[in-house]
N, C-alpha and C positions, 0 to 999 in steps of 0.2 A: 504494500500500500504506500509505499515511495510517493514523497508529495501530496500527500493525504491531508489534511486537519483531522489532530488524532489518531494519529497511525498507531494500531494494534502495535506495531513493535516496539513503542518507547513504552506500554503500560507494561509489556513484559521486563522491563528491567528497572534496576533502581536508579533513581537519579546520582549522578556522581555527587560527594556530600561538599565540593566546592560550592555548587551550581545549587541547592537546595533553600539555602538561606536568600538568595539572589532571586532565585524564581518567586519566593515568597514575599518580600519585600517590593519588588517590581511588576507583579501579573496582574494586581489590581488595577494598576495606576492606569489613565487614558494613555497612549503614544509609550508604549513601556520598551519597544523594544530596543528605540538608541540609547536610552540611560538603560536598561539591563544590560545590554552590550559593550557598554562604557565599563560600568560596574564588573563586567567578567574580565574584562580586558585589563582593567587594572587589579581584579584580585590573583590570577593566572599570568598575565603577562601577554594573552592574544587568548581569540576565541578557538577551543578544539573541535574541528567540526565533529567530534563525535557528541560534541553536544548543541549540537543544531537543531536534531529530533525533540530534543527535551524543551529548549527554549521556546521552539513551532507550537508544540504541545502545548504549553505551559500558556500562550498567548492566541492562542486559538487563531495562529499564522500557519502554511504552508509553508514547507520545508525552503521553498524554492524564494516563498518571500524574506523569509531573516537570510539566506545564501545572496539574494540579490540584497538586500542591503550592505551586510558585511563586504562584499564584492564592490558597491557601488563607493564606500566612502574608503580612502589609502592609508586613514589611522585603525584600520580594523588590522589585526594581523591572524595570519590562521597558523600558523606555525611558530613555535617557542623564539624568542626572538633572544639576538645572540646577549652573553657574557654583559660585553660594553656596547652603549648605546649611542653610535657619533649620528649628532645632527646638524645639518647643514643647513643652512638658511639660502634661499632663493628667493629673496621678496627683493624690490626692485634697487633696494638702496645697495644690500650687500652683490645682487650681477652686474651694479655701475662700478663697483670696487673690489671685484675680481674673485666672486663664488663658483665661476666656472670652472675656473682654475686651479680651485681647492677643490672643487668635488670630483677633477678628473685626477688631481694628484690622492687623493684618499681612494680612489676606485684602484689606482693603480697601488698604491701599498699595501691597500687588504686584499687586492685580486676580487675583487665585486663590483658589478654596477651598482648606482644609485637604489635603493630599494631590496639589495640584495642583502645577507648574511655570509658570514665566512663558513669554510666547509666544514670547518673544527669548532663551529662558536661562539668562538672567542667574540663576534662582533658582528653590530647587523646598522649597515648603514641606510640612512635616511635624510630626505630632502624635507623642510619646510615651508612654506610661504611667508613667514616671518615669526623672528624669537623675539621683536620687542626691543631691538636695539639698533636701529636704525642710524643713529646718531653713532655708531660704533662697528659700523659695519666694514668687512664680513665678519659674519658671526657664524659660532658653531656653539653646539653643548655636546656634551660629551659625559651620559653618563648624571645627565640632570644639575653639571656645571657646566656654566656659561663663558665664552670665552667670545671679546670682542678685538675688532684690529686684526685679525687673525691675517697670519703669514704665512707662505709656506713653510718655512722654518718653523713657526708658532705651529703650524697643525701638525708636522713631525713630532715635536713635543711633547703637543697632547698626546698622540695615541703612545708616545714611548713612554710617558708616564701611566696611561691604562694599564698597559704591558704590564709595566713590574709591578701592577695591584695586582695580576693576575695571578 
């Protein structure tokens, strides 16, 4: 019954007990499923689509609809997202002061494109449209610090100071 509302298969099994306090909290609410989504994302780290069934379930959505949301918005992640977390800013201030440039020199030191994760882990890169510092640009965070002016030299740093947290 794939893409069902209420697909027999998710009453056979028990809700993962990440996912249970989340369902209950969020199933009532009207528009539940981007703050439930939010809320998984941040207690897990990215949505598992093995719990996509549950979520559908839970909000009396089709399977296909919480897949097309998750799918439609790029802060949704479906897979464990790595170690360290470099972000790059693309909002217009930090591409007039040379984010391209960093985002191809970090593509080339982790061996990833934009959007991608390393094959070990360690680190999953990502683009934003703005961290908010404008006035400091380019920026990166890394890791949920912020780093403004950033250099090439400055982004080697940062990821070689991730490194040896690791």
């Amino acid at each position: 019954m794939t893409g069902e509302r209420g697909s027999m298969e998710t009453r056979d099994r028990e809700v993962p007990s990440p996912l249970a306090p989340l369902l209950e909290a969020h199933r009532s609410r009207p528009g539940a499923l981007l703050p439930l989504l939010h809320a998984v994302q941040e207690a897990v780290g990215y949505v598992p689509p093995a719990w996509v069934p549950f979520i559908a379930e839970a909000l009396d959505l089709s399977r296909a609809e919480v897949h097309g949301v998750i799918r439609f918005y790029p802060h949704f992640r479906q897979t464990p997202p790595g170690a360290h977390r470099l972000v790059l800013c693309r909002g217009e201030s930090c591409l007039a002061r040379g984010a391209e440039e960093l985002i191809a020199q970090a593509e080339r030191l982790l061996g990833v494109f934009l959007g991608g994760d390393t094959p070990d882990g360690r680190f999953s890169l990502e683009g934003v449209y703005c961290l908010g510092l404008c006035g400091c640009s380019p920026a990166a965070m890394l890791d949920g610090q912020v780093q403004g002016r950033l250099t090439p030299r400055g982004l080697e740093a940062f990821l070689a100071a991730a490194q040896e947290r690791s």
